[in-house]
C-alpha positions as CSV (number, residue, x, y, z in Angstrom):
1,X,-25.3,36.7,-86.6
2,X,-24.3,33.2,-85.5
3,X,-21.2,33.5,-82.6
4,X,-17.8,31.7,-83.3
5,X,-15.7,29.7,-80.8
6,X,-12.6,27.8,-80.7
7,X,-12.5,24.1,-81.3
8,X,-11.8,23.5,-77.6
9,X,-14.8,25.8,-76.4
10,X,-16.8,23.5,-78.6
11,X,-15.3,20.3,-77.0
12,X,-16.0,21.3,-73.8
13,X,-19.7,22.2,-74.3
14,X,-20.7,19.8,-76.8
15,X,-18.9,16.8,-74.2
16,X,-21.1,18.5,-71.2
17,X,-24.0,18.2,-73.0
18,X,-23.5,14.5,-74.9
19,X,-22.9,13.4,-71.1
20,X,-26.6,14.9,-70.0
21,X,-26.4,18.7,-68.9
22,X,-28.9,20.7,-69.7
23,X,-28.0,24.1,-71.9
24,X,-29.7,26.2,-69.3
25,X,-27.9,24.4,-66.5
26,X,-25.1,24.8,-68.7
27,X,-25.6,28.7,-68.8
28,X,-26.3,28.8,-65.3
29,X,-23.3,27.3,-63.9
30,X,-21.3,29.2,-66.0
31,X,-22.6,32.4,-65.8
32,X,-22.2,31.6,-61.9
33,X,-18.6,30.7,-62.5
34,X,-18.6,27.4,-60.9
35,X,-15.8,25.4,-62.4
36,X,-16.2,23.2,-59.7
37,X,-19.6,22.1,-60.4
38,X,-18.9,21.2,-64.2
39,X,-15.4,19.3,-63.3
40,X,-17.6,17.5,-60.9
41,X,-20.2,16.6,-63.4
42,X,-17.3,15.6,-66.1
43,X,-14.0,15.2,-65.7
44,X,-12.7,15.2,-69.2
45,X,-11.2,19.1,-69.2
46,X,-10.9,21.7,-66.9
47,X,-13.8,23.5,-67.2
48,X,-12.1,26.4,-66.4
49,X,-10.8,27.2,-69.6
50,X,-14.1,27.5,-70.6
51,X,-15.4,30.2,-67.4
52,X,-12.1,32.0,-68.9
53,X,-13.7,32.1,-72.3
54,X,-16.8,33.1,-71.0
55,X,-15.2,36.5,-69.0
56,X,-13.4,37.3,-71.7
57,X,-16.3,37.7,-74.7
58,X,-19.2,38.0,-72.1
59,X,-22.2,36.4,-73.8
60,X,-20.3,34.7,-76.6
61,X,-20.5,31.8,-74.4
62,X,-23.9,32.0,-73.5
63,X,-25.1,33.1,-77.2
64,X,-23.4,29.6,-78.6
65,X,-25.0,27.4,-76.3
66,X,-28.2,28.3,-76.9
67,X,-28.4,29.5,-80.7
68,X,-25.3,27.7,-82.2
69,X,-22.3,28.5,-83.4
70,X,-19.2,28.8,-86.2
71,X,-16.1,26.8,-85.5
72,X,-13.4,29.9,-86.0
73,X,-10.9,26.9,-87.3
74,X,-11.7,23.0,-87.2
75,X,-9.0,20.3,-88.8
76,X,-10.4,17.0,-90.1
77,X,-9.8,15.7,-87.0
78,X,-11.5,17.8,-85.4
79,X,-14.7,17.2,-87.4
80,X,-14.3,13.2,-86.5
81,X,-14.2,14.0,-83.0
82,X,-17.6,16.4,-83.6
83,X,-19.2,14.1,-85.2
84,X,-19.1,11.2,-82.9
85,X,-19.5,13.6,-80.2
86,X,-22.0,16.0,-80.9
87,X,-24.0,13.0,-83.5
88,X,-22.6,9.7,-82.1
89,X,-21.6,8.8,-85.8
90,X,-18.2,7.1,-86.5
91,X,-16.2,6.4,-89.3
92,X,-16.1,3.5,-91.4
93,X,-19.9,2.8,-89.8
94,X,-21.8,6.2,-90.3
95,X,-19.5,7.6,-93.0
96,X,-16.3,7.2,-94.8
97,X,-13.1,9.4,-94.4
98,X,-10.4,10.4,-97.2
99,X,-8.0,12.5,-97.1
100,X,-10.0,16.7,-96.5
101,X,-13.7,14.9,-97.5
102,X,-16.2,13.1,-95.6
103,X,-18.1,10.8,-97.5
104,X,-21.7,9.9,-97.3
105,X,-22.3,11.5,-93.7
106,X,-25.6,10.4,-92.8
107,X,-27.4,12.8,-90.7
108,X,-31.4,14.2,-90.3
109,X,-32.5,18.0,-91.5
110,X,-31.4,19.5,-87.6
111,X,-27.8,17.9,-87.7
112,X,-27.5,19.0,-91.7
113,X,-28.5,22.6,-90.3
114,X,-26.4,22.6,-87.4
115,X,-23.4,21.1,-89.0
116,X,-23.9,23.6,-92.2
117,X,-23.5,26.5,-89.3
118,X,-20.7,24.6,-87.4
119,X,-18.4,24.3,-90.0
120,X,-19.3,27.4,-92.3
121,X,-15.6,28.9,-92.7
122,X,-13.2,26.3,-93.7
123,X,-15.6,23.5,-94.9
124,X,-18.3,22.6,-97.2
125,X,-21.0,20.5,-96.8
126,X,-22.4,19.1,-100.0
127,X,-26.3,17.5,-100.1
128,X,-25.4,14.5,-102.1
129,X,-29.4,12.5,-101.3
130,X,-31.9,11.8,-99.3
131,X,-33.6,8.6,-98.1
132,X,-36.6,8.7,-95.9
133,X,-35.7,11.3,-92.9
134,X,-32.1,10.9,-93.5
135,X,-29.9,12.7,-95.8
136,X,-26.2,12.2,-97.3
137,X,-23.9,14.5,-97.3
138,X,-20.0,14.7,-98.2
139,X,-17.9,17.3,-95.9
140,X,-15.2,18.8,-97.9
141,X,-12.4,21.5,-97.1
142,X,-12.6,24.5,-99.1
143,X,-9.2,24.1,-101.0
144,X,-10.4,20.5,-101.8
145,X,-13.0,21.9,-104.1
146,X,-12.9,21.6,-108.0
């Protein structure tokens, strides 16, 4: 069974590894409690909050670092950030964004996968084609569906 985290857990390991960590250094420093060491290596949080997380579902952590994970909750704005973080795609270039939907997400078979397990609870990801390696999908929020 895949482990869910917070939106905020997932900022703060998907931005650690976007800016070059490695998920067993990842792991590592974590399981060794060394905030310092991750604030060092990026500054964008306090990587505390995530050694918290860590201590209080022991192996949650660990389990959605190097398997994957469910998003317990993630808004729309939430997903925007994920995918320019965790894909580098942005909107308007890489896909179009109304309202609950995302339109025309271009992504290859891993990220459809991983983002099909990301977003799993609140969100829908809809195969619309495919075009050489890459395929199309729309992102829709469940109560957005017909």
């Amino acid at each position: 069974m895949t482990t869910a985290i917070s939106l905020w857990e997932t900022y703060m390991i998907e931005t650690l590894i976007a800016k070059g960590m490695a998920r067993e250094t990842l792991i590592t420093t974590i399981k060794n409690e060394d905030v310092e060491a991750l604030n060092n290596f990026d500054d964008s949080f306090d990587y505390a909050d995530l050694i918290e997380a860590s201590k209080k579902a022991p192996g949650n952590i660990e389990q959605a670092i190097e398997s994957g994970y469910t998003i317990k909750y993630v808004s729309k704005f939430g997903i925007k950030r994920l995918l320019g973080l965790k894909f580098s795609l942005q909107e308007g270039t890489d896909y179009q964004m109304e309202d609950a939907t995302f339109y025309n997400v271009r992504v290859t078979e891993d990220q459809l996968s991983t983002l099909k397990q990301m977003l799993a609870n609140h969100w829908k990801v809809e195969h619309v084609r495919t075009d050489e390696d890459d395929h199309f999908v729309h992102i829709i929020h469940v109560t957005e569906q017909q």
